[in-house]
C-alpha positions as a LaTeX table, in Angstrom:
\begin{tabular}{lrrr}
\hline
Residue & $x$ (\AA) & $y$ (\AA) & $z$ (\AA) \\
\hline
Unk1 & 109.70 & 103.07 & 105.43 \\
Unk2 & 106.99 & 101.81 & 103.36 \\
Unk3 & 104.14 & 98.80 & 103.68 \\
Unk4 & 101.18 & 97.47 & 102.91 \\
Unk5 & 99.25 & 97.74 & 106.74 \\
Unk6 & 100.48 & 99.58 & 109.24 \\
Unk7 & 99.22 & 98.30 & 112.55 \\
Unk8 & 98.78 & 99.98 & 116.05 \\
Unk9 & 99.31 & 98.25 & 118.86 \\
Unk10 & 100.41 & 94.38 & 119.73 \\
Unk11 & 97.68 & 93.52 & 121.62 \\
Unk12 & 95.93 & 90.10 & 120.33 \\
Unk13 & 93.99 & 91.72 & 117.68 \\
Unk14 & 96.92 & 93.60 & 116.34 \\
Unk15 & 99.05 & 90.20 & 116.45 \\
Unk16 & 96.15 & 88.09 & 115.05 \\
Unk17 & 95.77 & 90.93 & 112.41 \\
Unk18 & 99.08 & 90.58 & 111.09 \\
Unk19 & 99.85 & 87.04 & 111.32 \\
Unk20 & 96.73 & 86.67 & 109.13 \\
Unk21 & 98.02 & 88.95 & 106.41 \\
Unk22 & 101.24 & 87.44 & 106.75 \\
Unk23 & 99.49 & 84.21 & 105.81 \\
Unk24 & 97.57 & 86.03 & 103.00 \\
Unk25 & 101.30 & 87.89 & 101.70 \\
Unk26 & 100.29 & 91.12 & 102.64 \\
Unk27 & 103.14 & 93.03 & 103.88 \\
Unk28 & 102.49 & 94.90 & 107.63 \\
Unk29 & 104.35 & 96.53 & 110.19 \\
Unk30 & 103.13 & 96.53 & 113.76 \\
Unk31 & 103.93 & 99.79 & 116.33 \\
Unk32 & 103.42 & 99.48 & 120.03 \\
Unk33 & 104.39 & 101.98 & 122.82 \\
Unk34 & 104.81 & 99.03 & 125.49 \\
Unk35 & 107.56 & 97.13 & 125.71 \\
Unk36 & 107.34 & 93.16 & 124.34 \\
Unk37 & 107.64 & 91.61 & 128.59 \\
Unk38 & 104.54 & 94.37 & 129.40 \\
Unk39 & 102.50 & 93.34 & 126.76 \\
Unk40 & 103.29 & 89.50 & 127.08 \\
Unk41 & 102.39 & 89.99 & 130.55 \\
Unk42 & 99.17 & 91.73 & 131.01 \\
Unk43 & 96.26 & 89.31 & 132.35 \\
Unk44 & 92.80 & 89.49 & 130.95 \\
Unk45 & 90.18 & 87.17 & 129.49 \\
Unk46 & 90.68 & 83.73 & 129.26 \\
Unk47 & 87.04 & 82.27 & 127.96 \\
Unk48 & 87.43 & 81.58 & 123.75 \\
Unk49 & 84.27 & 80.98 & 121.68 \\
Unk50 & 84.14 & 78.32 & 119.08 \\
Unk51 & 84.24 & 81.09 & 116.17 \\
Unk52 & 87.39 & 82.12 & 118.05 \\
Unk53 & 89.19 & 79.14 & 118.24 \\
Unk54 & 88.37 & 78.11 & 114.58 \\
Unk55 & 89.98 & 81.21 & 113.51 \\
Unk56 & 93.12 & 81.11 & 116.17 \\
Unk57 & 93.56 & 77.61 & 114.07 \\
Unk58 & 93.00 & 78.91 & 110.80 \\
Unk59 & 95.86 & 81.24 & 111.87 \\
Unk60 & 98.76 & 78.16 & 113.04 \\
Unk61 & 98.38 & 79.19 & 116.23 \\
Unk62 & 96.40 & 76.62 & 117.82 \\
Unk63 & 98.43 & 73.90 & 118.36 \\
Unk64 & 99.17 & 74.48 & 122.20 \\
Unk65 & 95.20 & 76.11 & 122.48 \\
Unk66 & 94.65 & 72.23 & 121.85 \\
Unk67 & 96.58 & 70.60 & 124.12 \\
Unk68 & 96.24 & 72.59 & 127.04 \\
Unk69 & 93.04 & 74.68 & 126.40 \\
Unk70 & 89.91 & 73.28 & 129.14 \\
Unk71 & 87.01 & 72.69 & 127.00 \\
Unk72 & 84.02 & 73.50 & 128.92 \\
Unk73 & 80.05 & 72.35 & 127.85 \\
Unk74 & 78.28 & 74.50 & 130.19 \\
Unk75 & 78.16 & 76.97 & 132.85 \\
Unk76 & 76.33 & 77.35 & 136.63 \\
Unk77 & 74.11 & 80.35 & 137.59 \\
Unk78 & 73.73 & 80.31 & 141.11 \\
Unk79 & 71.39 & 83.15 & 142.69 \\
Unk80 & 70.94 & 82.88 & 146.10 \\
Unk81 & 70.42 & 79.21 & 147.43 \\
Unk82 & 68.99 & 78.56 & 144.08 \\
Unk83 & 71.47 & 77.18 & 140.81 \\
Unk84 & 71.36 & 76.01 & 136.98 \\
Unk85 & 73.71 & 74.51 & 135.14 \\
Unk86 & 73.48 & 75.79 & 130.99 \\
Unk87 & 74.02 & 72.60 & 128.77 \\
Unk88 & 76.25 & 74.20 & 125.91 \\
Unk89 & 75.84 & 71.10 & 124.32 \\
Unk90 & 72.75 & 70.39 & 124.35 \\
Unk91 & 71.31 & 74.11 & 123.86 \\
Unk92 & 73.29 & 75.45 & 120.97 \\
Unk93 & 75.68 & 72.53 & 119.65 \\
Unk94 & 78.77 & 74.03 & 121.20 \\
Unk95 & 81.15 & 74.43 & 123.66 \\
Unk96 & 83.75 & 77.41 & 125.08 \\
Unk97 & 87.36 & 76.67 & 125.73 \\
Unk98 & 89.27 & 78.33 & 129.05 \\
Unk99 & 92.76 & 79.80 & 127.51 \\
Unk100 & 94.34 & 82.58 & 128.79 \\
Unk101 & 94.78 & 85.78 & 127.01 \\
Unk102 & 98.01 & 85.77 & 128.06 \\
Unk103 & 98.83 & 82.68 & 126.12 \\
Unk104 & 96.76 & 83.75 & 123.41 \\
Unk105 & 99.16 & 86.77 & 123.16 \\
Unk106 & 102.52 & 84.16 & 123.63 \\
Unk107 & 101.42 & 82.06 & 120.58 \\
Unk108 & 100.75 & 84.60 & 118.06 \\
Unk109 & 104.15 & 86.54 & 119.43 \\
Unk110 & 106.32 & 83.92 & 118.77 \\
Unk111 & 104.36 & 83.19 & 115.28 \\
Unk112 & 105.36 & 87.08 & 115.00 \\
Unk113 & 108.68 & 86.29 & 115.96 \\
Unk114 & 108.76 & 83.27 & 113.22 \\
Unk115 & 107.60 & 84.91 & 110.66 \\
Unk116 & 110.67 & 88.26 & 110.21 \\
Unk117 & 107.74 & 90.52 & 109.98 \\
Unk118 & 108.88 & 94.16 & 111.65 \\
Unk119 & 107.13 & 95.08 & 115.06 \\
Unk120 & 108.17 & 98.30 & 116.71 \\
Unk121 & 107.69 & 98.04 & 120.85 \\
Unk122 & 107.99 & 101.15 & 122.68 \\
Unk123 & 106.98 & 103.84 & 120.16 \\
Unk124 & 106.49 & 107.44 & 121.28 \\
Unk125 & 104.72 & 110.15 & 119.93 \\
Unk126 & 102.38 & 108.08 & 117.80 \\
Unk127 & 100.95 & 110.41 & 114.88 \\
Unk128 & 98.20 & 109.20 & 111.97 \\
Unk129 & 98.05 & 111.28 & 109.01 \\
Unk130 & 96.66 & 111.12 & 105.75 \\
Unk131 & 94.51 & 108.14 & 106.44 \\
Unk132 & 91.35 & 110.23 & 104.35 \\
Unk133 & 93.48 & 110.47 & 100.96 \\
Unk134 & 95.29 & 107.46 & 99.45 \\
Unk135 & 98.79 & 107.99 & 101.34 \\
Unk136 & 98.36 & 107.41 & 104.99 \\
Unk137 & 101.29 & 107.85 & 107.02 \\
Unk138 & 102.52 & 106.56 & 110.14 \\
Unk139 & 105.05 & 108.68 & 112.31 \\
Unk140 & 106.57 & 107.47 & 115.61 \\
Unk141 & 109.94 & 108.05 & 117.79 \\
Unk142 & 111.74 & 105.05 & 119.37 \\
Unk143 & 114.67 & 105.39 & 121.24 \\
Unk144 & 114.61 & 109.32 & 120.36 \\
Unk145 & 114.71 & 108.18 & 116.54 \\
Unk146 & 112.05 & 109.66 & 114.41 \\
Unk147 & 110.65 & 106.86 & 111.94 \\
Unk148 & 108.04 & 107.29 & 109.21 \\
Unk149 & 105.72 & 104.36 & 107.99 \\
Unk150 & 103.78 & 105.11 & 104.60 \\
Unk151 & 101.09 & 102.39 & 104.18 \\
Unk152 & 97.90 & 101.54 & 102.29 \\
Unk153 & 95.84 & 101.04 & 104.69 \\
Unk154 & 95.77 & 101.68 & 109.17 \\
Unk155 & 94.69 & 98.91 & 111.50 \\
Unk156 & 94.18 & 101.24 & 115.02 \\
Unk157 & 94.30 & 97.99 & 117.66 \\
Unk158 & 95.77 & 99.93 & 119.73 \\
Unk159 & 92.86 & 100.08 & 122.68 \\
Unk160 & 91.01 & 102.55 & 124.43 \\
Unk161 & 92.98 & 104.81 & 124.92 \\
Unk162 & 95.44 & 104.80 & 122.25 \\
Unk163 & 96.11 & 107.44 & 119.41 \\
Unk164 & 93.87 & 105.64 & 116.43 \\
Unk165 & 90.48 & 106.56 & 117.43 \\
Unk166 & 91.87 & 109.82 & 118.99 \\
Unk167 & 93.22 & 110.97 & 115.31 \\
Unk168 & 88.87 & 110.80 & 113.93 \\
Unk169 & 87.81 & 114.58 & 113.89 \\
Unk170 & 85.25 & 115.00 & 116.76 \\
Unk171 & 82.40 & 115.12 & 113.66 \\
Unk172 & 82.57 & 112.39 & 112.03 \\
Unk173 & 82.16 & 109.41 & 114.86 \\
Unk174 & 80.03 & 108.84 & 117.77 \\
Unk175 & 79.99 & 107.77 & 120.69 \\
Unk176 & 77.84 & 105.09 & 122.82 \\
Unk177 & 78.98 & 104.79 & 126.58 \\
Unk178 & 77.92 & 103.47 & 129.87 \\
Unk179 & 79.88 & 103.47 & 133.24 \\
Unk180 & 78.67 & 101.20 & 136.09 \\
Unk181 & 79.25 & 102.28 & 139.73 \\
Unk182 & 81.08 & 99.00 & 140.10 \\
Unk183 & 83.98 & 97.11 & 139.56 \\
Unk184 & 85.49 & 93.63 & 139.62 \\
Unk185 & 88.32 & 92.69 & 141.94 \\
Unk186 & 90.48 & 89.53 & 140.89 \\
Unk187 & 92.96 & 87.31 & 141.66 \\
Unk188 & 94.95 & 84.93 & 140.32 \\
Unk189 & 96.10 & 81.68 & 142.78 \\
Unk190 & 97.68 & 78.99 & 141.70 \\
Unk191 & 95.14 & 76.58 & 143.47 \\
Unk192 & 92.67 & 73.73 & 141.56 \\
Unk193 & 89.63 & 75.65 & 140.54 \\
Unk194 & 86.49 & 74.49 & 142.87 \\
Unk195 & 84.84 & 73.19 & 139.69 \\
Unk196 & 85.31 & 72.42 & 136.70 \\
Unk197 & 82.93 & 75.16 & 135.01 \\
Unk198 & 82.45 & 78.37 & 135.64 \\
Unk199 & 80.02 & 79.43 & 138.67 \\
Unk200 & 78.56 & 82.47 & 138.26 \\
Unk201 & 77.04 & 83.69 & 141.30 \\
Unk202 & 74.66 & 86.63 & 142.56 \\
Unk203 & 74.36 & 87.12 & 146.00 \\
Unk204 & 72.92 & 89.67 & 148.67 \\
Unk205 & 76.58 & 90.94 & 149.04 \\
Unk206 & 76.94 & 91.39 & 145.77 \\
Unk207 & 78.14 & 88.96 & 142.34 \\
Unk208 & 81.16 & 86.51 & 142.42 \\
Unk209 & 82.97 & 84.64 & 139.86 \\
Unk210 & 85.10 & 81.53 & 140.03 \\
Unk211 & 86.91 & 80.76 & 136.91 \\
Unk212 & 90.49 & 79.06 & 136.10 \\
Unk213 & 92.78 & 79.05 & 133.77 \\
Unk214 & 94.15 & 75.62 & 134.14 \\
Unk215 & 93.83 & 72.48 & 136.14 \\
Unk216 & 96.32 & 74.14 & 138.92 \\
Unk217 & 95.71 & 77.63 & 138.27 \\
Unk218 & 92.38 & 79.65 & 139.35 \\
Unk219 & 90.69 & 82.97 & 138.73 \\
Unk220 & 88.42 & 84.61 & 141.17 \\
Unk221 & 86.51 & 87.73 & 141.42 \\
Unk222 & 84.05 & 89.52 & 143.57 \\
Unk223 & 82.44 & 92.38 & 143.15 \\
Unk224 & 83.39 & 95.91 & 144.46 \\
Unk225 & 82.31 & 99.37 & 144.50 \\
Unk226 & 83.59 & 101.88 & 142.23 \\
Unk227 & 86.85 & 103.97 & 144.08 \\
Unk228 & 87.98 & 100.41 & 145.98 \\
Unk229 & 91.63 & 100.38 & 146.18 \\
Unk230 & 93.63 & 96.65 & 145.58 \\
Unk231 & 95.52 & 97.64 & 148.71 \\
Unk232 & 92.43 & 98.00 & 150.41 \\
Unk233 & 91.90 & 93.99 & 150.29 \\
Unk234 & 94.39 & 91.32 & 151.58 \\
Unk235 & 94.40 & 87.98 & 150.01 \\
Unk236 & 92.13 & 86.45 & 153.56 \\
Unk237 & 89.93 & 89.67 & 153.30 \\
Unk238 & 89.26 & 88.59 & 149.61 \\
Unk239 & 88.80 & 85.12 & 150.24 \\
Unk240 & 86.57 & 85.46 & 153.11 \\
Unk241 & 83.83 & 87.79 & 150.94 \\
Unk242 & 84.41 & 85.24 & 148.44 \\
Unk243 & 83.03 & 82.43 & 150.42 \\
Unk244 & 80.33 & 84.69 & 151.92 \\
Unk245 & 79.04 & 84.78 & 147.93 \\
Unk246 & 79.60 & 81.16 & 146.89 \\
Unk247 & 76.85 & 78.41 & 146.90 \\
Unk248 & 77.79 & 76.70 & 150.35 \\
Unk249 & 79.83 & 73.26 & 148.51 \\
Unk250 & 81.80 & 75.53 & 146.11 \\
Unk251 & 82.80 & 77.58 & 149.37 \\
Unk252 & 83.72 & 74.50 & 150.90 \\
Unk253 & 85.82 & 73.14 & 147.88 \\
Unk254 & 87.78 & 76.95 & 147.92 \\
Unk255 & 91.91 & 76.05 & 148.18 \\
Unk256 & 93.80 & 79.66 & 149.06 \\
Unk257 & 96.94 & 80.70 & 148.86 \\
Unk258 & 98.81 & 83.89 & 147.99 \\
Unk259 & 97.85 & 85.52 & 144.99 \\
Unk260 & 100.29 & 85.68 & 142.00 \\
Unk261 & 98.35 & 88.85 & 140.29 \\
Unk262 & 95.11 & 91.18 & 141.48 \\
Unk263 & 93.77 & 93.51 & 139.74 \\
Unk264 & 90.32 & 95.77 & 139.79 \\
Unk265 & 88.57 & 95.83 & 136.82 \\
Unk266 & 86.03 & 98.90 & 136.61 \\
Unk267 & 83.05 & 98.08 & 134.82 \\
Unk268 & 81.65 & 99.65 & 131.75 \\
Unk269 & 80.18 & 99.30 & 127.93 \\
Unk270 & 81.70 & 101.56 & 125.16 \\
Unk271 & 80.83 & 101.53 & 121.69 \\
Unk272 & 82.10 & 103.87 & 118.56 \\
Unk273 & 80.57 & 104.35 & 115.29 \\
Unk274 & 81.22 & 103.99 & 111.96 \\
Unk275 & 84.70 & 101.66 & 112.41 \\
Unk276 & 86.48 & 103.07 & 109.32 \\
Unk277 & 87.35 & 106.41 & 108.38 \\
Unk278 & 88.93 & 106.24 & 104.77 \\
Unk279 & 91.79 & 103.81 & 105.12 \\
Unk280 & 91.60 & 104.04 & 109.46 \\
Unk281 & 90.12 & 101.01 & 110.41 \\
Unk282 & 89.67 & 100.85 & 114.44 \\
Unk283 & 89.83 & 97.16 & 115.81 \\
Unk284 & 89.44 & 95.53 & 118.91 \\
Unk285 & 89.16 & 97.92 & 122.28 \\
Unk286 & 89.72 & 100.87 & 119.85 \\
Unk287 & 86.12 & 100.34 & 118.65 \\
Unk288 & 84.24 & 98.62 & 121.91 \\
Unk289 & 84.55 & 97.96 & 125.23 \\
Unk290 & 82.11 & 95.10 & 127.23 \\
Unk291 & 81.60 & 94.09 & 131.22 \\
Unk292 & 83.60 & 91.42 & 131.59 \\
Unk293 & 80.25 & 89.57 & 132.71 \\
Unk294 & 79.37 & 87.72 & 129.20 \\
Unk295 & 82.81 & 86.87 & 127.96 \\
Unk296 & 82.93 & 88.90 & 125.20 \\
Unk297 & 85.97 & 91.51 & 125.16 \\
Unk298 & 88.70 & 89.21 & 123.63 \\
Unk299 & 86.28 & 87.50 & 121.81 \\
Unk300 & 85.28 & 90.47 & 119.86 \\
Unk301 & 88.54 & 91.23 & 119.27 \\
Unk302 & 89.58 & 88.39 & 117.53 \\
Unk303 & 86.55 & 88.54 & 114.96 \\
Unk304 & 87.25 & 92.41 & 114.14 \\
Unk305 & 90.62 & 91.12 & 113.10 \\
Unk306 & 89.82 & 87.85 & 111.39 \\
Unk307 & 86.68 & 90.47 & 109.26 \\
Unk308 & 89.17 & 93.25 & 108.49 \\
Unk309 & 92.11 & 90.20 & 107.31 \\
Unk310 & 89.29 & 88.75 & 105.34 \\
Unk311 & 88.87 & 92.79 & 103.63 \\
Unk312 & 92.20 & 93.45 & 102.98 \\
Unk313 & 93.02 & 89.88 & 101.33 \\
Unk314 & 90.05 & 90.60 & 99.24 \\
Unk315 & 91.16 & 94.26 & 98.24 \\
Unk316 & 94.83 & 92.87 & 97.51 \\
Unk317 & 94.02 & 89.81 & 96.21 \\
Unk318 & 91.16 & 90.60 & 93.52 \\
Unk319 & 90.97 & 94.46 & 93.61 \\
Unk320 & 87.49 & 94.32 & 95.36 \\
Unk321 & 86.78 & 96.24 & 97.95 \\
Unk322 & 83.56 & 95.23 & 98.73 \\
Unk323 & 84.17 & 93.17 & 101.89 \\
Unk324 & 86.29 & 96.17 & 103.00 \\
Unk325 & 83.60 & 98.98 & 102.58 \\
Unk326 & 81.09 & 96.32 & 104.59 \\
Unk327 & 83.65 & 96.10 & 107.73 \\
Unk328 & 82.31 & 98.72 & 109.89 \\
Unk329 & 78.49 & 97.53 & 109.53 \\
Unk330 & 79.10 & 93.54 & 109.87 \\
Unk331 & 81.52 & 94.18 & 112.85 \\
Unk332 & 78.99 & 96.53 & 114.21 \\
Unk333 & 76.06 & 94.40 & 113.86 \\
Unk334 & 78.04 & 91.58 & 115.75 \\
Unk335 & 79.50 & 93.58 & 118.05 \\
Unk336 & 76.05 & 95.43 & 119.44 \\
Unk337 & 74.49 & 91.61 & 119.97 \\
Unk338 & 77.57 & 91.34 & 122.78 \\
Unk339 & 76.86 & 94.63 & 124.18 \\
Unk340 & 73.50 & 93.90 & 124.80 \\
Unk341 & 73.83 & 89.96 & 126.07 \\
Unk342 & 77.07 & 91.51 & 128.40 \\
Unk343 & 74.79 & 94.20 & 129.75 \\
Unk344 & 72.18 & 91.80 & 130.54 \\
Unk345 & 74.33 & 89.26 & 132.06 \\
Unk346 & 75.48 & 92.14 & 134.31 \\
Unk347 & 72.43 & 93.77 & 135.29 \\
Unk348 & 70.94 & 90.37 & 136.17 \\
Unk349 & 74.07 & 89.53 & 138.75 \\
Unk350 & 75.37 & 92.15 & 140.33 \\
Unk351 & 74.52 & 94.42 & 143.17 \\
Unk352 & 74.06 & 98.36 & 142.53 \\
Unk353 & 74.14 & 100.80 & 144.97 \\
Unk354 & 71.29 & 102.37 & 144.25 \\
Unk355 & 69.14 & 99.54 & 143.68 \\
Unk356 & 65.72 & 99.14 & 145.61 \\
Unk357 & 63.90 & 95.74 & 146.65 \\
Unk358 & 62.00 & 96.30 & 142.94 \\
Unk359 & 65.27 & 95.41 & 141.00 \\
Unk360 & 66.04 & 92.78 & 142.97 \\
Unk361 & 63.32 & 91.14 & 142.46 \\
Unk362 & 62.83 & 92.07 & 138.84 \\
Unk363 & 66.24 & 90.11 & 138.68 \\
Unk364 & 64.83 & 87.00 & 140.69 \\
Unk365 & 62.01 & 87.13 & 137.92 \\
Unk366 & 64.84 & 87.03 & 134.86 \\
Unk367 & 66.28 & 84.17 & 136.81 \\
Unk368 & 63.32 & 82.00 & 137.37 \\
Unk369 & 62.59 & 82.58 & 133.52 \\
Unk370 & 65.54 & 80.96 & 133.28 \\
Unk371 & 64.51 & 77.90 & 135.42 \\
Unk372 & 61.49 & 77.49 & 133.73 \\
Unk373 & 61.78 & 78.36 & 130.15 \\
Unk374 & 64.12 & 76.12 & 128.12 \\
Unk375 & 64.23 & 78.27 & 124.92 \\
Unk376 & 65.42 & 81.39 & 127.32 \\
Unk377 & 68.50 & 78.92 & 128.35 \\
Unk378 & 68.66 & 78.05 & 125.02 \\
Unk379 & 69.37 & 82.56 & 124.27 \\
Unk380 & 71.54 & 82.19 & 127.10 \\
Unk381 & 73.71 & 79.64 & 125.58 \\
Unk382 & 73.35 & 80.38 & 122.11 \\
Unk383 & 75.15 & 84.24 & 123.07 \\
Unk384 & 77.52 & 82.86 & 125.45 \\
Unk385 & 79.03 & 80.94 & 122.85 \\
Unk386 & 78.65 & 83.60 & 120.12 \\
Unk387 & 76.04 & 82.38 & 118.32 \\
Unk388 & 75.31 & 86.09 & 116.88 \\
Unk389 & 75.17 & 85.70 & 112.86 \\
\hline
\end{tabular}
C-alpha cells in the first residue's frame, strides 16, 4: 500500500490529524491495535480550551461540541474552609467548555467514517522503518495478514506506550520524567453535578475534584495513594471521603448513585525531546504526558495535531518545509508552559506522603497569593485557558 501520512494510533490526535489532512487533500492512512468499541469507549478529559475548540470547528466537527458542550467562565479553589472563584472572563477574555473526550473521539470517528479514508483497528506487530531516509515504511499484521504502508511522512499518536517513540534509537532523544506517589480515583455517576463549575478542592485528607460532563452526568475524584486498588473502594466508601474533602454546601448538594465507570489515574509528568526524527513526528501522549490537575493532556493533544496538519499542508501544498522543520520547537515551547502550570496546580492541592507542616504551609502561602494578588489570578486564568503563545 502506499500514502501520503501514515498515522499511529486513533486516539483524538490521530483522528484530528487526519481529518485535517483530509480537509487539506492529503492522502493518510490511520493504524490502531485496539479495536473501534475500545477506543470509542475509553473515558478521559473532558475540559476543552478556546484554542481547542476553534480548531475542533475549523475541523467540521463542532457542530454537536456546540449544542451540548457546558461553557464554563470560571473555576473555585477551595483550600480548607477558605474558597475563590477565577473569573475567566474577566481575567483573560475567555472561557473553557466541559466536553467529553469520549465525544470528542465519536465526532471525529464518524467524520472518519464520512470521509472513505482507510483506518486499520486492531493491528499487530506494529514496525517503523525507514523514517531517517525518504521512504518510510509502515508494517503491521491484522487478522494474521501481513500489510505494508509506504508513506512520506509518520504521525506516531499512538500514546505512551506505543511503538512510535519506541522505534527512536536510545541516542538521539531524551527524556524528562516525574512520577508522583499519588494517584486520582474517579467515577463517573449519572447524577446533576453539585455546581455548575468546577471545585477544586485541597483538604487535610488530601485533594478532591468535582467536575461533570453534562447537566445529568458528573465526574468525581479524590485523591489516593500510589498502589490503591479500584476494588479497594465501594461507590459509599468513595462518596463518603468525598464529602469529608468538599467545602461543607457542595457536600451537602452531593446526589449518589452507582457509578457507571471508575478508574485510578496514577499521577505523573513526562516529556520527550526533539518531536521529529526525519519524517517520525511523535504527537499527542507519544511526546508528553501531564497531571490531570491543570487540564492540559487532551488539550495538548489537539494543538500537536492542528501544528503538524498546518506542516504537512505547507510541505504539500507549496514545497516549504519550513513550518515542518519548526514543529518540534513550537510544540515544545507550548507544551513545557503546561508542564509547568500542571505541576504547579498539583503541588499546590494535593497531599504527599512525605510532606511536613513546612509544605503545607508553603502551599497556604501560594493560596493566599492568590486571594490577594489579582495579577497572580490573572496567571492562573490566563494558563488554565491556554493562554501560552
Amino acid at each position: 500500500m502506499r500514502t501520503q501520512v501514515a498515522i499511529i494510533g486513533a486516539g483524538p490526535a490521530g483522528l484530528l490529524l487526519g481529518r485535517l489532512l483530509d480537509l487539506a487533500g492529503i492522502a493518510n492512512v490511520i493504524v490502531e491495535r485496539q479495536t473501534p468499541e475500545h477506543v470509542a469507549g475509553r473515558i478521559r478529559a473532558g475540559v476543552l480550551e478556546p484554542g481547542s475548540v476553534s480548531v475542533l470547528e475549523a475541523a467540521g466537527v463542532g457542530a454537536r461540541l456546540a449544542r451540548e458542550g457546558l461553557v464554563h467562565d470560571g473555576v473555585e479553589i477551595a483550600f480548607d474552609a477558605d474558597r475563590l472563584r477565577i473569573d475567566f472572563q474577566d481575567l483573560a477574555g475567555g472561557a473553557t467548555t466541559v466536553y467529553g473526550q469520549t465525544e470528542v473521539t465519536h465526532d471525529l470517528m464518524d467524520a472518519r467514517a464520512a470521509s472513505g479514508s482507510q483506518s486499520f483497528y486492531g493491528a499487530a506487530n506494529v514496525v517503523l522503518d525507514g523514517f531517517d531516509d525518504t521512504g518510510p515504511t509502515v508494517r503491521f499484521s491484522q487478522d494474521g495478514q501481513a500489510h505494508g504502508l509506504q508513506c512520506d511522512f509518520i504521525a506516531g499518536c499512538d500514546g505512551y506506550h506505543g511503538p512510535s517513540r519506541a522505534s527512536v534509537p536510545a541516542g538521539a532523544i531524551r527524556h524528562y520524567e516525574r512520577a508522583y506517589s499519588l494517584g486520582w480515583l474517579g467515577i463517573l455517576v449519572d447524577q446533576p453535578p453539585v455546581s455548575e463549575e468546577l471545585i477544586y478542592a485541597s483538604h487535610e485528607r488530601g485533594f478532591a475534584l468535582c467536575s461533570m460532563r453534562s447537566p445529568t452526568r458528573s465526574r468525581y475524584y479524590i485523591q489516593v495513594q500510589a498502589g490503591e486498588r479500584v476494588e479497594d473502594w465501594s461507590d459509599e466508601a468513595f462518596y463518603d471521603e468525598l464529602r469529608h474533602r468538599l467545602p461543607a454546601d457542595a457536600a451537602a448538594a452531593l446526589q449518589t448513585g452507582p457509578s457507571i465507570e471508575k478508574s485510578i489515574a496514577q499521577l505523573r509528568s513526562f516529556v520527550c525531546e526533539p518531536l521529529r526524527f526525519g519524517r517520525l513526528f511523535l504527537v499527542g501522549d507519544a511526546a508528553h504526558i501531564v497531571p490531570p490537575t491543570g487540564a492540559k493532556g487532551l488539550n495538548l493533544a489537539i494543538r500537536d495535531a492542528a501544528e503538524l496538519a498546518a506542516g504537512l499542508a505547507a510541505h504539500y501544498e507549496s514545497g516549504s518545509d519550513a513550518r515542518l522543520d519548526g514543529y518540534s520547537d513550537r510544540a515544545l515551547h507550548r507544551i513545557w508552559a503546561a508542564e509547568r502550570f500542571s505541576w504547579w496546580m498539583t503541588m499546590l492541592l494535593h497531599r504527599f506522603p512525605d510532606a511536613d507542616s513546612f509544605a503545607r504551609k508553603i502551599q497556604r502561602a501560594d493560596f493566599e497569593q492568590l486571594l490577594r494578588s489579582p495579577d497572580a489570578q490573572r496567571l492562573l486564568a490566563s494558563n488554565y485557558i491556554g493562554a501560552f503563545e
